[in-house]
Structures are given as C-alpha cells and as structure tokens.
C-alpha positions in Angstrom: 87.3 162.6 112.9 88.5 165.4 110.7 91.3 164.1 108.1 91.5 167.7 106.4 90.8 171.0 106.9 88.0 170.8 104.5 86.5 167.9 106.2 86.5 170.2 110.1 85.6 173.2 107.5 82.0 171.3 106.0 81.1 170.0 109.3 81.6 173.7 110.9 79.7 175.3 108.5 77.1 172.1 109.2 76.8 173.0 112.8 77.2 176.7 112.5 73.9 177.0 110.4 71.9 175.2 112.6 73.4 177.0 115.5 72.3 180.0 113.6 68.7 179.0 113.3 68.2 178.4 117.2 70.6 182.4 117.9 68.0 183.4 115.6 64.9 182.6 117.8 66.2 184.4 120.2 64.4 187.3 121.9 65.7 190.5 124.4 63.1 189.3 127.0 64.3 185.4 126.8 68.1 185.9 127.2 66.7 186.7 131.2 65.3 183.0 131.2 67.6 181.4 133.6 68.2 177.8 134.4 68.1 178.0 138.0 67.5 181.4 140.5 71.4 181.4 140.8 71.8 180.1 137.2 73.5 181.3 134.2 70.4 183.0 132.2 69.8 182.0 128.4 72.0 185.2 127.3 74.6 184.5 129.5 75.2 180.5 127.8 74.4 181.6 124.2 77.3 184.5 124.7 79.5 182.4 126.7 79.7 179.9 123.6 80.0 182.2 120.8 82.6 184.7 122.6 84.5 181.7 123.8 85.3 180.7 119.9 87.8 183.2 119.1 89.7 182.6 122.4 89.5 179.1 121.5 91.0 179.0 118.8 93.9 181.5 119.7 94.8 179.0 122.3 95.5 176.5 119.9 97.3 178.3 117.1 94.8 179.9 115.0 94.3 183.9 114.5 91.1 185.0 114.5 89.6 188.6 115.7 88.2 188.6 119.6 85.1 189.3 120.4 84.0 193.2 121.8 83.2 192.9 125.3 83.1 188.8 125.9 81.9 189.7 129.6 78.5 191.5 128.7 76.2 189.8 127.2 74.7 191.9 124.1 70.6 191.9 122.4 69.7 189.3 120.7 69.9 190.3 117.9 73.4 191.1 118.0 74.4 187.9 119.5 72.8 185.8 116.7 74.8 188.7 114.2 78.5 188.2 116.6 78.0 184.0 116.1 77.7 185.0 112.0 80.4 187.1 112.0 82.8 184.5 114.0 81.3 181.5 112.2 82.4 183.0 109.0 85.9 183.8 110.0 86.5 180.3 111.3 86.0 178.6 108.2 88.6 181.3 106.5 91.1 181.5 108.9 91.6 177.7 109.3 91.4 177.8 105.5 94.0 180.2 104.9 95.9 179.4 108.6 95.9 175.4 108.7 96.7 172.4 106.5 95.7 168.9 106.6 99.5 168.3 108.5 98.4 170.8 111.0 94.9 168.7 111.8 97.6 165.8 112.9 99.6 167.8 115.1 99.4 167.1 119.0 99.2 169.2 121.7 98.3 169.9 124.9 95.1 170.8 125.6 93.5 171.8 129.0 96.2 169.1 130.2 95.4 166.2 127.3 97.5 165.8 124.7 95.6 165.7 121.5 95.9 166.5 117.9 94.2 169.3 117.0 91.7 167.5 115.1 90.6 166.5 118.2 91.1 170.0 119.8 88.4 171.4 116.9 85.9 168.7 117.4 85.7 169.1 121.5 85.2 173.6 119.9 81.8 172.0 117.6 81.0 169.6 120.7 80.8 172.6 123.1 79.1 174.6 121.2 76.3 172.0 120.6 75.9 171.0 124.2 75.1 175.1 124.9 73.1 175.1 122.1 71.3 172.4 123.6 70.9 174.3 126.6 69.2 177.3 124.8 66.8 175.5 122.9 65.6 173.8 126.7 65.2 177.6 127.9 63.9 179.3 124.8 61.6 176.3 124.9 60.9 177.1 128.5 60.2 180.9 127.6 57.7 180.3 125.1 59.7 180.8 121.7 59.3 178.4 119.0 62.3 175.3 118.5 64.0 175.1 115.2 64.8 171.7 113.8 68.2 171.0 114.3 68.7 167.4 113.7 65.0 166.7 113.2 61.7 168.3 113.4 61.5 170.2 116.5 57.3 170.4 118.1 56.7 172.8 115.9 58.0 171.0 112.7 56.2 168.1 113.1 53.0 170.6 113.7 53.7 171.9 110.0 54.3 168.2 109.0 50.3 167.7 110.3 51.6 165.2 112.7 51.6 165.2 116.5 55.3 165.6 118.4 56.2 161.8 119.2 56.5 161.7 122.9 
C-alpha cells in the first residue's frame, strides 16, 4: 500500500520502465497478433492500457493531458513513445496535484469505495495484467521477451543457462 505520494510515485516509475521495455519490443506486423479470431489483437490491449491512463486518472481527480485518438490504435513505435510520454506526466502531475492526505481520501470507484491509494494501485495492477497479455502474444509472434521480474527465455540464454520449465 502507498503511504505517500512518493511511495505510488517510485513504484510507478518501477512498473512504468519495465512496461517500457516489453512497448519497446513491439513491432507494426505483431500489433495484428490476436488472442483469439474474434479477439482483441496485441495493438488493440497495449493501446487500450496506455490510452486508458489519462482517463483514469481524470476520473479520480487528477489532471493530466488525454491521449490523441484513444480509439485507433497507432505504430508501434508511437505506442511505446504515447506510454513514455503519459508515464512521465503521471509521476509530475500526482507530484504537483496530490499529497500524502489525498492518498487517504475515499471514494467511489467503479461502485467500491476506496481511498485512492487503492484507486492507483488497481491503475499499476491493470496495466501489468495487459502487459502480461502482450508479452504472451509478442511471444506468440516471434519477438524476443524482456525480463520483467526475472530473466525472460532469452535472458537466461545470455545467462548460458537453459529457460527452467
């Protein structure tokens, strides 16, 4: 749980970097990959999660800039440079926006009431569970895994050891 801003702020930046990593493995031809015929497609999850952040956090109080056209999903390239962008802003605008008193306030959210500490830590939690969902289709489309919270196949290749099963 988040006890200040700077505590949400560190584990954000945490999760934004890795996030970054897998956005950045991402190719034109595997944001087609889909999970299933009638499916979301890789591009369609990876923009979903990082245009979803800025009306995220509008809904619970915190300004930040939306995202150009949240309903077509861009190259790769400038979906892994949107996700910098919005990463960035979200660490100053709760900086500058929020303090520690604002992390205990409660509120409703999608009919829960929670504080918002909670509120930002179910924003990091979705993002990771897409994020997890791209690395199974990038994996599925060929592209190379970066660690996130270990050695991915391809890590423990350049560690000279064979991928535990």
């Amino acid at each position: 749980m988040y006890r200040t801003v700077g505590d949400f702020i560190a584990e954000w930046k945490n999760e934004a970097a890795l996030t970054q990593k897998v956005l950045d493995g991402l190719t034109d031809e595997s944001l087609l990959r889909q999970v299933y015929p009638e499916g979301r497609t890789l591009g369609r999850i990876a923009w979903h999660f990082v245009a979803n952040i800025p009306d995220y956090l509008t809904e619970f109080g915190v300004s930040i800039a939306k995202v150009p056209n949240p309903n077509e999903v861009p190259s790769a390239k400038e979906i892994a440079e949107t996700f910098k962008t919005v990463s960035a802003h979200v660490a100053n605008a709760l900086q500058e926006q929020w303090t520690d008193d604002t992390l205990k306030q409660i509120q409703n959210s999608f009919g829960r009431m929670e504080s918002n500490a909670t509120i930002f830590m179910g924003l990091i939690k979705h993002i990771v569970h897409h994020r997890g969902q791209v690395t199974v289709l990038m994996r599925q489309a060929g592209l190379p895994i970066p660690a996130v919270y270990g050695p991915s196949k391809e890590g423990w290749a350049k560690l000279g050891v064979t991928a535990p099963l």
